[in-house]
MARNU-344908 format. One line per field, with one value per atom (N, C-alpha, C): residue in three letters; atom name; x negated, y, z negated. Coordinates in Angstrom, 1 decimal. Layout:
N
kefi = [ala/...] $
torba = [CA/...] $
c1 = [X/...] $
c2 = [Y/...] $
c3 = [Z/...] $
END
This chain:
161
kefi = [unk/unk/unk/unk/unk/unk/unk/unk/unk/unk/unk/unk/unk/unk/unk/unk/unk/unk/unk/unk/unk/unk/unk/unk/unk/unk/unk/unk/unk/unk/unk/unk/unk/unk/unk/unk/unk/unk/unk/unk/unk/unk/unk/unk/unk/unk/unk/unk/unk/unk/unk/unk/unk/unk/unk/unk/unk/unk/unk/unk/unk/unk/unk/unk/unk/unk/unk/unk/unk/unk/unk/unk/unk/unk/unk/unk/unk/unk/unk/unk/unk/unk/unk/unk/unk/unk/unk/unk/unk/unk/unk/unk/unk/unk/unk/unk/unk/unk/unk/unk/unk/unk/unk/unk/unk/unk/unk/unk/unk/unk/unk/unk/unk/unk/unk/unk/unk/unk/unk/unk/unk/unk/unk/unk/unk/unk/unk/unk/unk/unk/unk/unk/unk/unk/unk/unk/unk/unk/unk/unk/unk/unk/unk/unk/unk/unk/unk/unk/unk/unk/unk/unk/unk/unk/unk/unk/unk/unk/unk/unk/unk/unk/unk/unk/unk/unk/unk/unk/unk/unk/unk/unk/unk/unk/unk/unk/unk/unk/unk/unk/unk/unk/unk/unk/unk/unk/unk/unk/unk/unk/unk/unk/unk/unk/unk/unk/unk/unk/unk/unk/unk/unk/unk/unk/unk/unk/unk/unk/unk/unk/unk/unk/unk/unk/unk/unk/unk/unk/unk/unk/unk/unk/unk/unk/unk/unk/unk/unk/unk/unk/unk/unk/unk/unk/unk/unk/unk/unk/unk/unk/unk/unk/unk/unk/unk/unk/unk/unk/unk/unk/unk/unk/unk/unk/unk/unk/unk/unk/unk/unk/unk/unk/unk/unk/unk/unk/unk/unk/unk/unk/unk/unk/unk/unk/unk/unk/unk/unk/unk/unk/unk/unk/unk/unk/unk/unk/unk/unk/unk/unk/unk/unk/unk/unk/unk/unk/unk/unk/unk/unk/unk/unk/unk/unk/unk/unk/unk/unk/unk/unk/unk/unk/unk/unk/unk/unk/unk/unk/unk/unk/unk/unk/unk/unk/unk/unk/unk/unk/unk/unk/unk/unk/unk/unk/unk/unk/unk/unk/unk/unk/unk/unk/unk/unk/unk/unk/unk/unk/unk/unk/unk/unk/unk/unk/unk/unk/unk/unk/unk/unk/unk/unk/unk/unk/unk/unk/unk/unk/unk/unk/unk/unk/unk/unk/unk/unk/unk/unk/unk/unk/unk/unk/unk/unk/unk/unk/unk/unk/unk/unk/unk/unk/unk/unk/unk/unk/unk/unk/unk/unk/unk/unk/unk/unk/unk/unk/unk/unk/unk/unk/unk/unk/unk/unk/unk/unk/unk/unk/unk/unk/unk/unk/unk/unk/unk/unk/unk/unk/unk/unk/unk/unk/unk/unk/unk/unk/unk/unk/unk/unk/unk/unk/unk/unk/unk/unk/unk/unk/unk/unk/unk/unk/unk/unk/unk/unk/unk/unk/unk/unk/unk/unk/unk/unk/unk/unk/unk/unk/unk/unk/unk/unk/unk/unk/unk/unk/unk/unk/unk/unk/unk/unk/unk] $
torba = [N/CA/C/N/CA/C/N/CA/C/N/CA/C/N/CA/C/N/CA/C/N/CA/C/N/CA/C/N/CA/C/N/CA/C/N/CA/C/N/CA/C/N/CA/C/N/CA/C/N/CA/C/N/CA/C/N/CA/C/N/CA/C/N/CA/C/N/CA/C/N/CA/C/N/CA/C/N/CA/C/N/CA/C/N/CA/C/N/CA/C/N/CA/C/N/CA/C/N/CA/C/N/CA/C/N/CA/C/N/CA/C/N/CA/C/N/CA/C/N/CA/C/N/CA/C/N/CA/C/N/CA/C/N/CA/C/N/CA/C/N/CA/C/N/CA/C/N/CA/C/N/CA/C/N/CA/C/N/CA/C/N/CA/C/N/CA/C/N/CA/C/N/CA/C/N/CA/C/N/CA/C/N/CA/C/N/CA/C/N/CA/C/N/CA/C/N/CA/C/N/CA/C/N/CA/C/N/CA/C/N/CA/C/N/CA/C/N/CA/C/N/CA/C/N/CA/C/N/CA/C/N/CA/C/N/CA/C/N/CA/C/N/CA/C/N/CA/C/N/CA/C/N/CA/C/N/CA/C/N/CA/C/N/CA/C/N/CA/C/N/CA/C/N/CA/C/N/CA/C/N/CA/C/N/CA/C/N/CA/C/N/CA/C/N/CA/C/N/CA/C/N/CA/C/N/CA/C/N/CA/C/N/CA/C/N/CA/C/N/CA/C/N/CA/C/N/CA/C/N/CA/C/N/CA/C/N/CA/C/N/CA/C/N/CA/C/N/CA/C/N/CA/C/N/CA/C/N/CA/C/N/CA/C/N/CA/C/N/CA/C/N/CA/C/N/CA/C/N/CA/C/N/CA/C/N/CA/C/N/CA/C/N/CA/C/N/CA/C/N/CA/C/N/CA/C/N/CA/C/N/CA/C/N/CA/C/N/CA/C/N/CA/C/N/CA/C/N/CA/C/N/CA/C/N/CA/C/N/CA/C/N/CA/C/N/CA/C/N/CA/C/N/CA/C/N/CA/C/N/CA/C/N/CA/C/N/CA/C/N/CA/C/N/CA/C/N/CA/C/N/CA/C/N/CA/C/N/CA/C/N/CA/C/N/CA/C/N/CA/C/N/CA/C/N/CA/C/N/CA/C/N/CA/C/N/CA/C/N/CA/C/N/CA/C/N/CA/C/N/CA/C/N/CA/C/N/CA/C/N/CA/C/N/CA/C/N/CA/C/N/CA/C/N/CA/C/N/CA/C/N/CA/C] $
c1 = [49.9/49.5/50.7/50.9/51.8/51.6/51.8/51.7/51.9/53.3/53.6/52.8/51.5/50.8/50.5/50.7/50.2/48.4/48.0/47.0/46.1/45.2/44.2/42.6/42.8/41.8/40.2/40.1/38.3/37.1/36.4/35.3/34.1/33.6/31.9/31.2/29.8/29.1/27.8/27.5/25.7/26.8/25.4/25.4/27.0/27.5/28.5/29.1/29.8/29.8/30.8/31.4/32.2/32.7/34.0/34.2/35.4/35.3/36.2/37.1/38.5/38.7/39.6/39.5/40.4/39.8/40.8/40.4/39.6/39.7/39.4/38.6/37.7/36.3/35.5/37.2/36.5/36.4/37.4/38.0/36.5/36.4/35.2/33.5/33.4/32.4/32.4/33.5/33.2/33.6/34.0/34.0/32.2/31.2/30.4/29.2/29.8/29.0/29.1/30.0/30.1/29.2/29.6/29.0/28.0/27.3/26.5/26.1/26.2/25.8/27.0/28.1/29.7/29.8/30.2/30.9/31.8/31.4/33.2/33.7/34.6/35.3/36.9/36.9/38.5/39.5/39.1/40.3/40.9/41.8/41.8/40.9/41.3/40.0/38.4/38.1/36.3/36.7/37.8/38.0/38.0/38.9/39.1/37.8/37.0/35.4/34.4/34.5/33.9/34.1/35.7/36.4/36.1/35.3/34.8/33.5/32.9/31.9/32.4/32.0/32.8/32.8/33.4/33.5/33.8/32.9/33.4/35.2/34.8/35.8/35.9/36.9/38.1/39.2/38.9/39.9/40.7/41.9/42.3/43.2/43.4/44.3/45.6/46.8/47.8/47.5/48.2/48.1/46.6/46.5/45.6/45.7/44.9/44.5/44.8/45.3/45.6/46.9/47.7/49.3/49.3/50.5/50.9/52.8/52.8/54.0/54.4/52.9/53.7/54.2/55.3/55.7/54.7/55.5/54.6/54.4/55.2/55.2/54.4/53.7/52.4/51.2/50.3/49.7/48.3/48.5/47.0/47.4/47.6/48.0/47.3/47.1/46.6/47.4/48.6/49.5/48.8/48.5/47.9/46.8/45.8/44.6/45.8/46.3/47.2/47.9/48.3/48.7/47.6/46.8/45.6/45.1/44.9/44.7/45.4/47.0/47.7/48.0/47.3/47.5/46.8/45.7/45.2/44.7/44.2/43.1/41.8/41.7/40.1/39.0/39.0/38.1/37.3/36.6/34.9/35.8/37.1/37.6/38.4/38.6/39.5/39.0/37.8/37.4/37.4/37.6/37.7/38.9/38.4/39.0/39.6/41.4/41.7/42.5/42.1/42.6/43.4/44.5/45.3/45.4/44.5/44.7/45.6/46.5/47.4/48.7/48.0/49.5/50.8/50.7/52.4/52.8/53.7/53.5/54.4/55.5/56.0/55.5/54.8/53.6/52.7/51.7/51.0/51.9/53.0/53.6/54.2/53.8/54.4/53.2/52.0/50.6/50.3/50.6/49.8/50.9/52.2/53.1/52.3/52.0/51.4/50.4/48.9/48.4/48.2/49.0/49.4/50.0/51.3/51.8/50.9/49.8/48.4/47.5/47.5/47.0/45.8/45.5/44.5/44.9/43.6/43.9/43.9/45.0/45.3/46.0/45.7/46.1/46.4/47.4/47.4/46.9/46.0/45.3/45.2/46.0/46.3/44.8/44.6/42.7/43.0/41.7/41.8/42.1/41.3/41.1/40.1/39.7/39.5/39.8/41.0/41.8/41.5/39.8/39.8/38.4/38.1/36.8/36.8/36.2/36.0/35.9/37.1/37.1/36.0/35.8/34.7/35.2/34.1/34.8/35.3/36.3/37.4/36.6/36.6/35.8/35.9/35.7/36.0/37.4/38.4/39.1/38.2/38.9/38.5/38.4/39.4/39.1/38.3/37.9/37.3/35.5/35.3/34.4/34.1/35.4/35.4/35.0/35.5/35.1/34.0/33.3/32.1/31.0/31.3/30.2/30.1/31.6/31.9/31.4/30.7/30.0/31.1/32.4/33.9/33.7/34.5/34.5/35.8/36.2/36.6/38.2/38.1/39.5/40.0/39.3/39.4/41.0/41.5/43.0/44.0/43.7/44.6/46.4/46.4/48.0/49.0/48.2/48.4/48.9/48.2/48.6/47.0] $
c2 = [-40.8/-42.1/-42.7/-43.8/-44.6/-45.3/-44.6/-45.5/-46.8/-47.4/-49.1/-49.8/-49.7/-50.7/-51.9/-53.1/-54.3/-54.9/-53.8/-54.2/-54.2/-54.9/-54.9/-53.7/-53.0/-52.3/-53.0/-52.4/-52.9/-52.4/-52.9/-52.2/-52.3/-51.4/-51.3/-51.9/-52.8/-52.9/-52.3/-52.6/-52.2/-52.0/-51.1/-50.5/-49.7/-50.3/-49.5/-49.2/-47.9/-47.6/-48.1/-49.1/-49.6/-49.2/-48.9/-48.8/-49.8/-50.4/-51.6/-51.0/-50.9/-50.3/-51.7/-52.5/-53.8/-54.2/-54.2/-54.5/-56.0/-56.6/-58.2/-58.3/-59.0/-59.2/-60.6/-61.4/-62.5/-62.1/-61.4/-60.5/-59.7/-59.1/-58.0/-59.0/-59.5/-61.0/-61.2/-62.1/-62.6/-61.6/-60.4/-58.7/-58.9/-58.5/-58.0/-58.9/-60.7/-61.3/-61.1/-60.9/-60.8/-59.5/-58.3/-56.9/-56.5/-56.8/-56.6/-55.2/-54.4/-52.8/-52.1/-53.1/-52.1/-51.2/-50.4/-49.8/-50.6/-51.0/-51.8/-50.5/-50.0/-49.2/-50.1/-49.8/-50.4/-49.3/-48.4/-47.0/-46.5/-45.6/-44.2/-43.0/-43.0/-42.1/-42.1/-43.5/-43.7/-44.1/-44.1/-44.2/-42.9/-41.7/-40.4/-40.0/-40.3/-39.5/-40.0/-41.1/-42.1/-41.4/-40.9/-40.9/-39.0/-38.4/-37.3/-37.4/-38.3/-38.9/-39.2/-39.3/-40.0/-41.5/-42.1/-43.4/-44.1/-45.6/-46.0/-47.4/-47.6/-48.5/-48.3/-48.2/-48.3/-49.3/-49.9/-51.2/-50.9/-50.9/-50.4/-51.5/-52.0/-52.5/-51.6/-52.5/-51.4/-51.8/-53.5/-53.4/-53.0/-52.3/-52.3/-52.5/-52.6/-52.8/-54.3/-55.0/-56.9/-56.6/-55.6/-56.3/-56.5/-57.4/-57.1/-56.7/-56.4/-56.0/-54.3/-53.8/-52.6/-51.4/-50.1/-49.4/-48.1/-48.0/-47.0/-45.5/-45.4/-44.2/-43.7/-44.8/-44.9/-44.1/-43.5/-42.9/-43.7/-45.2/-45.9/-47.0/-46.8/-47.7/-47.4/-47.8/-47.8/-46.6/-46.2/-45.7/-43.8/-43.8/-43.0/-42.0/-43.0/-42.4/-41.9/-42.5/-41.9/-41.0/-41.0/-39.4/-37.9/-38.4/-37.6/-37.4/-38.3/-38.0/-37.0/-37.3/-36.2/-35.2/-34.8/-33.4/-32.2/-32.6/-32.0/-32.8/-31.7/-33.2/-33.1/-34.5/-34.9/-35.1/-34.2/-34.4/-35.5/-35.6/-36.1/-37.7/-38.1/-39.4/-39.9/-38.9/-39.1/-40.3/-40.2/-41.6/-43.3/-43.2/-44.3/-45.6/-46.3/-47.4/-47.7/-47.8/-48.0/-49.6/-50.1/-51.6/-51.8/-52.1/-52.4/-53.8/-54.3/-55.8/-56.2/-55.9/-55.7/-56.8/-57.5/-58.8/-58.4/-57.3/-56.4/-56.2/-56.6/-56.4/-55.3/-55.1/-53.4/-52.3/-52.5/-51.4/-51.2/-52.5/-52.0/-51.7/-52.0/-51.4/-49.8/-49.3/-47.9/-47.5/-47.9/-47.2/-47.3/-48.4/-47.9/-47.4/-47.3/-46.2/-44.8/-44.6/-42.8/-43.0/-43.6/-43.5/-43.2/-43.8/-43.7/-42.2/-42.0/-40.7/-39.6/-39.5/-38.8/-38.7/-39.5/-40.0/-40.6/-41.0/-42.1/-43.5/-44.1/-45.7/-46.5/-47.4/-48.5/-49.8/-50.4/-51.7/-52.6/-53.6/-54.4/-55.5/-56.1/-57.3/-57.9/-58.6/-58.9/-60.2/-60.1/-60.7/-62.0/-62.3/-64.0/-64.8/-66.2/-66.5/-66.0/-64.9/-64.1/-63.0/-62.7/-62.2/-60.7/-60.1/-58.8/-58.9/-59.6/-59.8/-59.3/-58.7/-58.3/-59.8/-59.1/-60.6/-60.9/-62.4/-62.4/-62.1/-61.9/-61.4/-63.0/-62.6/-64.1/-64.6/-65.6/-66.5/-66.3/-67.0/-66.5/-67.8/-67.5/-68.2/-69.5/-70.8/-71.8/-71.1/-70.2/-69.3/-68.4/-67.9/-66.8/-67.5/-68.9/-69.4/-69.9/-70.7/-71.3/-69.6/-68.8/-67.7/-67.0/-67.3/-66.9/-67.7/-69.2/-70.0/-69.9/-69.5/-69.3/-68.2/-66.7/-66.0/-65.1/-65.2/-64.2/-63.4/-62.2/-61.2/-61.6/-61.8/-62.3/-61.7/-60.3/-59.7/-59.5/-60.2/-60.5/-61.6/-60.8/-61.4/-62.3/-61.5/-61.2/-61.2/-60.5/-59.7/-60.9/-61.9/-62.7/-63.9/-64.4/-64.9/-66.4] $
c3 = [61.7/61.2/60.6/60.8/60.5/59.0/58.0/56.7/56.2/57.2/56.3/57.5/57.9/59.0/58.4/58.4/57.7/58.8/59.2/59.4/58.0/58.3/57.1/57.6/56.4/56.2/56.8/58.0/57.8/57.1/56.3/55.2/55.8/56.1/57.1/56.2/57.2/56.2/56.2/55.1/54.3/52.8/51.9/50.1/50.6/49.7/49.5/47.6/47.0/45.8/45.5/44.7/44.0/42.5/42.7/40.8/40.7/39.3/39.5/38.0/37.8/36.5/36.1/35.0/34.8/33.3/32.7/30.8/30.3/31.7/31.1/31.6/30.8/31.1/31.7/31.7/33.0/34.3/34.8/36.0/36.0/35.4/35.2/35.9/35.1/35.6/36.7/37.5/38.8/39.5/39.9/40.7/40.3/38.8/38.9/40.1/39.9/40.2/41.4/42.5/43.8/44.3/43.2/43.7/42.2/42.1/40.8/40.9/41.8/41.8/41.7/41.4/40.8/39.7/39.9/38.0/37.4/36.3/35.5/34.5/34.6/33.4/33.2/32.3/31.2/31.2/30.9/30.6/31.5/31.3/32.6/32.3/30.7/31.0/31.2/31.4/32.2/33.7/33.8/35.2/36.1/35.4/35.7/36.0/35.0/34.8/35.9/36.5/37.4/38.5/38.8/40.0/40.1/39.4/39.9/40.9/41.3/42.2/43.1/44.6/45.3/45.0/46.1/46.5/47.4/47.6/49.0/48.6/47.7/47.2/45.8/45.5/43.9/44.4/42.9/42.7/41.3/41.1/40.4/39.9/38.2/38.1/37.3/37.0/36.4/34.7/34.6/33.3/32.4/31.4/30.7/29.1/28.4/27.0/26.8/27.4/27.2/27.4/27.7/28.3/29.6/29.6/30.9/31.0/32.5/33.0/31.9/31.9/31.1/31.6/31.3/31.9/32.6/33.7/35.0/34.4/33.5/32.6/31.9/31.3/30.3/30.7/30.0/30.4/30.1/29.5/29.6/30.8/31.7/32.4/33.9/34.9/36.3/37.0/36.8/37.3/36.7/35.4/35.0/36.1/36.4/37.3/39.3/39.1/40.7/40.0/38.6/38.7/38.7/38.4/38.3/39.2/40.6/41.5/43.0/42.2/43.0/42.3/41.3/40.4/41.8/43.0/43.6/44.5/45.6/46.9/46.2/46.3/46.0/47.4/48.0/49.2/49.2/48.0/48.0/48.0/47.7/47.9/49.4/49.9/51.3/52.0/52.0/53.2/52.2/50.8/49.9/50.5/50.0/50.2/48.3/48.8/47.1/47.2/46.2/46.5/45.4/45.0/43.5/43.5/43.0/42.3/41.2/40.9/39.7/39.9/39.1/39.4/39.0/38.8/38.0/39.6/40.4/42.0/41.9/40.9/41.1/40.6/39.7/39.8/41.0/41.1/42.3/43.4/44.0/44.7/44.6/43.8/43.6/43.5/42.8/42.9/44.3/45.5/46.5/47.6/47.1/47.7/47.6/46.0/46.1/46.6/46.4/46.9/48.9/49.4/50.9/51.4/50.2/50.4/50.2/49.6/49.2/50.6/51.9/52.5/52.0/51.4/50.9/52.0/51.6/52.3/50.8/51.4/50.1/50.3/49.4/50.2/48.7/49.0/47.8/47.6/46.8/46.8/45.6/44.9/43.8/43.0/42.2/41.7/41.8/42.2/42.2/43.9/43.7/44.8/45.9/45.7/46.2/47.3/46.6/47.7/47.5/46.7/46.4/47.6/47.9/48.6/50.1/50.5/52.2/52.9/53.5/54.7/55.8/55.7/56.7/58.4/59.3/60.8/61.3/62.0/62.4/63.2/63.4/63.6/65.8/66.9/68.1/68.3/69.5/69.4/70.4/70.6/71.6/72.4/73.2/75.0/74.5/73.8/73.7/74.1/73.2/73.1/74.7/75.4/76.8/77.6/77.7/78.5/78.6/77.6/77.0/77.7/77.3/77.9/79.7/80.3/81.7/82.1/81.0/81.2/81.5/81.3/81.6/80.9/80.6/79.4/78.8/77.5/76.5/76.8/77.2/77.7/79.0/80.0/81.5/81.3/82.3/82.3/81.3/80.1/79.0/79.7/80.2/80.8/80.8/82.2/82.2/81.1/80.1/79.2/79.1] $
END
């Protein structure tokens, strides 16, 4: 498996388990309001404790307690819970979906470096806009729509162009 794919993760649907870990509680709000059956935790350590269940998605940010841009070192920081997670394999998480929302972009870039080198799936999606949200399915192209109504199959003479 190729780790630096810039494909985007696809997230199945139906109930899926959400844990969201991020200190601010506006951020906390519009996550709960989109997914109201989420976990919100603030710490690493209610996060650690969370992350002994499985999961289908963890969103993880770096800075915590109201800083920002703080060091990867730190052990109350986002960076914290990925060390914990490669202390050992977490089976019950392998199939999770980890998402780092963390506007610190060299942090979340080193959190979803480990997490990838862990084989986890991870992806970076920094909050807001809603760029943490599952994307809707792409819409069909005009030919896809014209071949459709012509009763063609949508990948009939592709090669071609």
């Amino acid at each position: 498996m190729w780790l630096w794919s810039r494909r985007e993760v696809e997230v199945p649907a139906g109930p899926r388990r959400r844990l969201f870990l991020d200190d601010d509680p506006d951020r906390a709000a519009l996550f709960l309001t989109e997914y109201p059956d989420a976990v919100w935790v603030t710490t690493v350590t209610e996060c650690i404790e969370q992350l002994q269940s499985p999961w289908d998605e963890v969103h993880l940010d770096h800075d915590l307690g109201g800083e920002q841009y703080v060091d990867t070192s730190r052990d109350d920081c986002g960076m914290e819970v990925i060390r914990w997670l490669g202390l050992e394999p977490r089976r019950h998480l392998k199939s999770a979906l980890f998402t780092v929302h963390s506007h610190n972009s060299i942090a979340a870039y080193m959190m979803t470096l480990q997490l990838k080198s862990m084989g986890l799936h991870a992806q970076i999606k920094p909050f807001g806009l809603g760029a943490w949200k599952a994307l809707p399915p792409r819409p069909p192209t005009l030919r896809d729509r014209l071949r459709a109504w012509l009763g063609l199959s949508t990948t009939e003479g592709r090669a071609g162009g």
